[in-house]
MARKOL-418853 format. One record per residue (C-alpha): residue number from 0; x, y negated, z. Coordinates in steps of 0.5 Angstrom, whole numbers, always signed. Each point is the difference from the previous one (the first is absolute). Example, Ala and Ser with C-alpha at 12.3 -4.5 7.8 and 13.67 -1.06 7.14 Angstrom:
<atoms>
[0; [+25; +9; +16]]
[1; [+2; -7; -2]]
</atoms>
This chain:
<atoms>
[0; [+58; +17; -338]]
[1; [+2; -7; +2]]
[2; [+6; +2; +3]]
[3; [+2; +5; -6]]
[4; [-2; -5; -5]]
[5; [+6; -5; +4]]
[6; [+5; +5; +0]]
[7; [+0; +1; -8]]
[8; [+0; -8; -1]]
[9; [+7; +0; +6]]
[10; [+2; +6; -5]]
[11; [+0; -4; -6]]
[12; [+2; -7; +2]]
[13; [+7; +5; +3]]
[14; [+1; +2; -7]]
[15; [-4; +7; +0]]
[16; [-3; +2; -6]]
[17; [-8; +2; +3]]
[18; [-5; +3; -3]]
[19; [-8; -2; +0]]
[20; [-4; +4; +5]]
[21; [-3; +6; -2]]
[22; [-7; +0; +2]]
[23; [-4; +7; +2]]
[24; [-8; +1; +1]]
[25; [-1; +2; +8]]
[26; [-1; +8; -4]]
[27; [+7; +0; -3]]
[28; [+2; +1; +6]]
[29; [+2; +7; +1]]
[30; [+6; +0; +5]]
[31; [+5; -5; +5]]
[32; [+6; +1; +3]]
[33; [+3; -2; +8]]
[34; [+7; -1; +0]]
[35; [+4; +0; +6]]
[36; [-6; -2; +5]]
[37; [-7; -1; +1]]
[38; [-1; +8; +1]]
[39; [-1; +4; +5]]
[40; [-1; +7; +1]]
[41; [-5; +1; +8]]
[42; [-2; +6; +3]]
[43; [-7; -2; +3]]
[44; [-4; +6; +3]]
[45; [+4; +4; -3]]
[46; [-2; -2; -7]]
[47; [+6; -3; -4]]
[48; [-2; -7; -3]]
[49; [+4; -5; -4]]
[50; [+0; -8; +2]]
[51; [+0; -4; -5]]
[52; [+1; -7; +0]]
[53; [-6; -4; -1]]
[54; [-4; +6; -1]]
[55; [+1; +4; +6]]
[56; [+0; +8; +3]]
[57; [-2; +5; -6]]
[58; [-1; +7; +1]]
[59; [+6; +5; -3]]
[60; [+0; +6; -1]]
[61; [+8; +3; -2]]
[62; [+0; +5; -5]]
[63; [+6; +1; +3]]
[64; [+5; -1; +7]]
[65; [+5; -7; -1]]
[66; [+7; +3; +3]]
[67; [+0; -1; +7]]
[68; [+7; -6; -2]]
[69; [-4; -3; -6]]
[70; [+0; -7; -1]]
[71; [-6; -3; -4]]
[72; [+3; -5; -4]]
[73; [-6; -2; -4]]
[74; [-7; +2; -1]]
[75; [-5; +0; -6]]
[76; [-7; +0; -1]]
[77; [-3; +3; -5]]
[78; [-6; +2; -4]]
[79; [-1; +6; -4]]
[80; [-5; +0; -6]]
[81; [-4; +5; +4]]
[82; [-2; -7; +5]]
[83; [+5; +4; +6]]
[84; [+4; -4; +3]]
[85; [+7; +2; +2]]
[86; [+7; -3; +5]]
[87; [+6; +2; -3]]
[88; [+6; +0; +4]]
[89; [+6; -2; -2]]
[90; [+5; +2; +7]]
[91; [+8; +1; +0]]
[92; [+3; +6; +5]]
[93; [+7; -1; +2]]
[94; [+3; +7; -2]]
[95; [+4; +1; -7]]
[96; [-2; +5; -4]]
[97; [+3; +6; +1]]
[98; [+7; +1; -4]]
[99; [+0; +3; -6]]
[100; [+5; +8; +0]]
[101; [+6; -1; -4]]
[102; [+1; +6; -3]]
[103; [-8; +2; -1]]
[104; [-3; +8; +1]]
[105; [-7; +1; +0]]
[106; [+0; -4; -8]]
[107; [-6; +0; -4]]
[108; [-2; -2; -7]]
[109; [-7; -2; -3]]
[110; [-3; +0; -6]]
[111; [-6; -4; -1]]
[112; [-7; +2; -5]]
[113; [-7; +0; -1]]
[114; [-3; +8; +1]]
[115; [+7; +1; +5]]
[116; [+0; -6; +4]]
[117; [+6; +2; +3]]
[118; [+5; +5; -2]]
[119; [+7; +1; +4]]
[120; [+6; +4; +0]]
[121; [-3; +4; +7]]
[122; [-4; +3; -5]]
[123; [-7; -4; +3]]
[124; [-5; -1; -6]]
[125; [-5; -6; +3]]
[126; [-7; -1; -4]]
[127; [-3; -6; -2]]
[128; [-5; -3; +5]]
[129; [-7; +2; -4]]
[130; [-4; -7; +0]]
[131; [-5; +2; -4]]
[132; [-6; +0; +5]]
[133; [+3; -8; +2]]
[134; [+0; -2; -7]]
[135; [-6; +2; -1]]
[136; [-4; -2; +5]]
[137; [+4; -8; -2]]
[138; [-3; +2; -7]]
[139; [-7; +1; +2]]
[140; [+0; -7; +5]]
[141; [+4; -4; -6]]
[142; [-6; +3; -5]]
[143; [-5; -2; +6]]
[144; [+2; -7; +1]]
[145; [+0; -1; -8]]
[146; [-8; +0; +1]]
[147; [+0; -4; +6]]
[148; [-2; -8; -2]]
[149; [+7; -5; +1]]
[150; [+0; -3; +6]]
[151; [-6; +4; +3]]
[152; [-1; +2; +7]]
[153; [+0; +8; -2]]
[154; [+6; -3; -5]]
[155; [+4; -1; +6]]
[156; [-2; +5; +3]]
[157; [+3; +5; -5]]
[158; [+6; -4; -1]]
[159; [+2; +3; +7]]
[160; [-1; +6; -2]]
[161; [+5; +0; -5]]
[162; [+5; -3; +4]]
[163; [-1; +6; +6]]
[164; [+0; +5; -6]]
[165; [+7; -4; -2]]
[166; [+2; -1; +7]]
[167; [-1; +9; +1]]
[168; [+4; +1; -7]]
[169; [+6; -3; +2]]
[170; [+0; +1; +8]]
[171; [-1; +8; -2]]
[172; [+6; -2; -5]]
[173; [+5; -4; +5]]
[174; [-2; +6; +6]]
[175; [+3; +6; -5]]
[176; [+7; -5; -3]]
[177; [+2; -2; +9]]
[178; [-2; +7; +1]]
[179; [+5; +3; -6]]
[180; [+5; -5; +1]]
[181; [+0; +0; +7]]
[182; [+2; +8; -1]]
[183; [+6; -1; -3]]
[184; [+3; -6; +3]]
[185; [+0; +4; +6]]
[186; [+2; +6; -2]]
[187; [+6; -2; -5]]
[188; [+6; -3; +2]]
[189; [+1; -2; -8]]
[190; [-6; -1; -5]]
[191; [+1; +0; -7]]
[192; [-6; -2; -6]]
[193; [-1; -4; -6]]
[194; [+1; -8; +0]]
[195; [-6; +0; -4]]
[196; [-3; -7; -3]]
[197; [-7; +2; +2]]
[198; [-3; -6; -3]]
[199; [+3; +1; -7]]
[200; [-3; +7; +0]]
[201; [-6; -2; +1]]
[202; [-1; -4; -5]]
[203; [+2; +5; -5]]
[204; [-6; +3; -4]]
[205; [-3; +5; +1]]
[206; [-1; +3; +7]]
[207; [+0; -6; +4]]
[208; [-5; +2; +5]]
[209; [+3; +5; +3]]
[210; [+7; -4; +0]]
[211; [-3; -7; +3]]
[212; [-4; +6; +5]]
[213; [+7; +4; +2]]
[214; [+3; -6; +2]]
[215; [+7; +2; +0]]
[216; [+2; -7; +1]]
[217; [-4; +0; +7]]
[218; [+3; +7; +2]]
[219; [+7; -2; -2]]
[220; [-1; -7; +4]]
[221; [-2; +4; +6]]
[222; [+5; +5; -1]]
[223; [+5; -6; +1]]
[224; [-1; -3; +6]]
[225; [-2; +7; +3]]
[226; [+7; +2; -1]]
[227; [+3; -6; +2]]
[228; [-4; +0; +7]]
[229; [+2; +8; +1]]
[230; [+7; -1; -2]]
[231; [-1; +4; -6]]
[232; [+5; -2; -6]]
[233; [-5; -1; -6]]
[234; [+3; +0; -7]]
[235; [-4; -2; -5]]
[236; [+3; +3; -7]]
[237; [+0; -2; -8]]
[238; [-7; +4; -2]]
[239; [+3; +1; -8]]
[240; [+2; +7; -2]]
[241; [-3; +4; +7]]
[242; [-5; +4; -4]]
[243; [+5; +2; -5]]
[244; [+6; +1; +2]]
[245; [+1; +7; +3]]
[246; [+2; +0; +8]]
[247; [+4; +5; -1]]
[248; [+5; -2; -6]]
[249; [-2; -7; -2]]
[250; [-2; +1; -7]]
[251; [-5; -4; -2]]
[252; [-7; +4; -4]]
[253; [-6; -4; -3]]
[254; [-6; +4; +3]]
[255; [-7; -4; -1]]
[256; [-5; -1; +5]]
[257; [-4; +5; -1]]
[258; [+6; +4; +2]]
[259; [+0; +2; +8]]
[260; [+6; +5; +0]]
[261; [+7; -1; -2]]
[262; [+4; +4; -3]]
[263; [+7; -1; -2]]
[264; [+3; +2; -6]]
[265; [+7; -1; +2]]
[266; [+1; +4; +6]]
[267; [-6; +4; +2]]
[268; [-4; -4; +6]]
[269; [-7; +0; +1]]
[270; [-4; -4; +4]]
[271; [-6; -4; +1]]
[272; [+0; -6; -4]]
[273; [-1; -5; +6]]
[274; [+4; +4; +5]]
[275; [+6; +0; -6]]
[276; [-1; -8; +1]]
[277; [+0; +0; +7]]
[278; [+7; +4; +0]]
[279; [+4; -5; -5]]
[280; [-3; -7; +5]]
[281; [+3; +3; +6]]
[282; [+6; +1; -3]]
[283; [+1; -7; -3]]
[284; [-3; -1; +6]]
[285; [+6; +3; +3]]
[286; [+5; -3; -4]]
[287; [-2; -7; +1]]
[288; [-1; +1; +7]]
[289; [+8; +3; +0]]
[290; [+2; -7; -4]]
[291; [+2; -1; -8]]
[292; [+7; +3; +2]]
[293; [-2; +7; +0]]
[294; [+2; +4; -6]]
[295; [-5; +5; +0]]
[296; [-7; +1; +3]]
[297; [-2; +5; +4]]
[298; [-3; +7; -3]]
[299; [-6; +2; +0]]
[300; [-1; +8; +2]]
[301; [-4; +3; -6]]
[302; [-5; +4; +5]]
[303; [-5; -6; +2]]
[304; [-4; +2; +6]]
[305; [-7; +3; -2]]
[306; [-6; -6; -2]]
[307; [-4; +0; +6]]
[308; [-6; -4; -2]]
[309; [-3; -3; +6]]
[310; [-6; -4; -1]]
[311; [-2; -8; +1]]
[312; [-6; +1; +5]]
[313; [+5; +4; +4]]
[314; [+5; -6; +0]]
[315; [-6; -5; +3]]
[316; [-2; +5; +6]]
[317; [+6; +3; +2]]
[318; [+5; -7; -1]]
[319; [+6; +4; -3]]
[320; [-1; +5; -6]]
[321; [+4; +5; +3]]
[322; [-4; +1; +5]]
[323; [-3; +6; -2]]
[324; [+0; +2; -8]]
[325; [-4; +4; -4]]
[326; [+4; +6; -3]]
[327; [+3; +1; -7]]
[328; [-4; +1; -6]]
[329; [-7; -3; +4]]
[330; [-4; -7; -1]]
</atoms>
């Protein structure tokens, strides 16, 4: 402390502006970082420990192998509301991303919603993850921990139960949007969707649960760097006038939300609403991909692929929502 308190007064007398000390309980402290050094990773007994400097070896156990040339630059501590502590390891590789195609192939787009999480240009319908048994569960521990006494020994108690029921409602969450994304960062040389404010939507009135619980900005953010570490072009598009303009001539018809099925006036096409909004993202996509020069975008055919609806619970088992699909016309 001395020595922190020495080094502010140096700062100041050299002109520095310096603050005052912010002072935290022991309990406040919920993580710590190691940069640079005072880490190491030993494999003693064939167990996996991490030295820590002035707290020693600890045992670890990966959730996943490191790169065998990854280089751990730094290491934070952390300690979730459920009282599990965890290392996070933050390492740098020396291989470069691999370069992106000039001239894409496999070229996808994505429309995003709450009953049909994702719709795109394949044909592929993915399902909103059903968490309703999750939410439940938290709303019975929240009610529980009501009754409980503040402060209390059971209150304690309680309170880690709802931050283990909060901890399984984003863990399921986050495990079905790496699995989505990993899926067409993989398989795609060129992804299209929405540049969505998701956090302006879900301040809006009226169904906001389900926007906050979609997390559209979470998939979004996740869909990028995927994209980037597999080579993949991401393009991210203006979302005004998806759903209403026609992929197939471009003329704008207003159709309410309670409509799920488009139907141009103009010339005759007819799709489903989200897989309408889908077409007309990969084609901005593709324009904006192409650069602003380009006259005309690429057209769209008028026969769409046929909607395969594949539900959520096949994403999280199998990791890729085109693994195994359910046929047309069953849910």
């Amino acid at each position: 402390m001395y020595d922190n308190l020495s080094t502010l007064r140096g700062r100041k007398e050299n002109g520095y502006r310096v603050g005052t000390l912010k002072w935290k309980a022991p309990g406040e402290y919920r993580s710590f970082t190691y940069s640079q050094s005072g880490f190491k990773l030993k494999n003693t007994s064939g167990r996996t420990k991490l030295w820590l400097s002035k707290l020693g070896e600890i045992p670890i156990t990966f959730h996943r192998d490191l790169p065998d040339d990854a280089e751990i630059k730094t290491v934070t501590v952390k300690q979730e509301p459920t009282g599990k502590w965890y290392a996070i390891l933050g390492v740098e590789t020396p291989d470069d991303p691999p370069e992106k195609p000039e001239n894409p192939e496999k070229c996808v787009g994505i429309d995003v919603g709450i009953l049909k999480y994702a719709h795109d240009t394949d044909g592929t319908a993915v399902e909103s993850l059903d968490l309703s048994d999750e939410r439940e569960r938290l709303e019975r521990a929240q009610r529980d921990l009501s009754r409980k006494e503040h402060g209390s020994s059971n209150w304690k108690k309680q309170r880690r139960v709802v931050a283990e029921r909060h901890a399984d409602l984003k863990n399921k969450r986050r495990d079905f949007l790496h699995k989505l994304s990993n899926h067409y960062a993989r398989e795609y040389d060129l992804v299209a969707v929405e540049d969505l404010d998701a956090k302006g939507l879900v301040e809006l009135s009226g169904n906001s649960r389900n926007r906050a619980g979609a997390a559209w900005g979470t998939f979004l953010r996740m869909l990028e760097y995927k994209c980037e570490h597999e080579g993949t072009h991401f393009v991210a598009v203006n979302p005004r006038g998806t759903t209403k303009e026609c992929a197939s001539c471009g003329v704008s018809t207003e159709k309410p939300l309670w409509v799920r099925e488009h139907s141009c006036p103009a010339c005759g096409f007819e799709a489903d609403r989200d897989a309408n909004a889908a077409w007309n993202i990969l084609s901005r996509g593709i324009t904006k991909r192409l650069g602003a020069g380009r006259s005309e975008p690429t057209p769209v055919e008028t026969a769409l692929p046929v909607d395969s609806p594949v539900s959520a619970k096949r994403v999280v088992e199998t990791g890729s929502p085109t693994l195994k699909r359910e046929p047309s016309g069953e849910r």
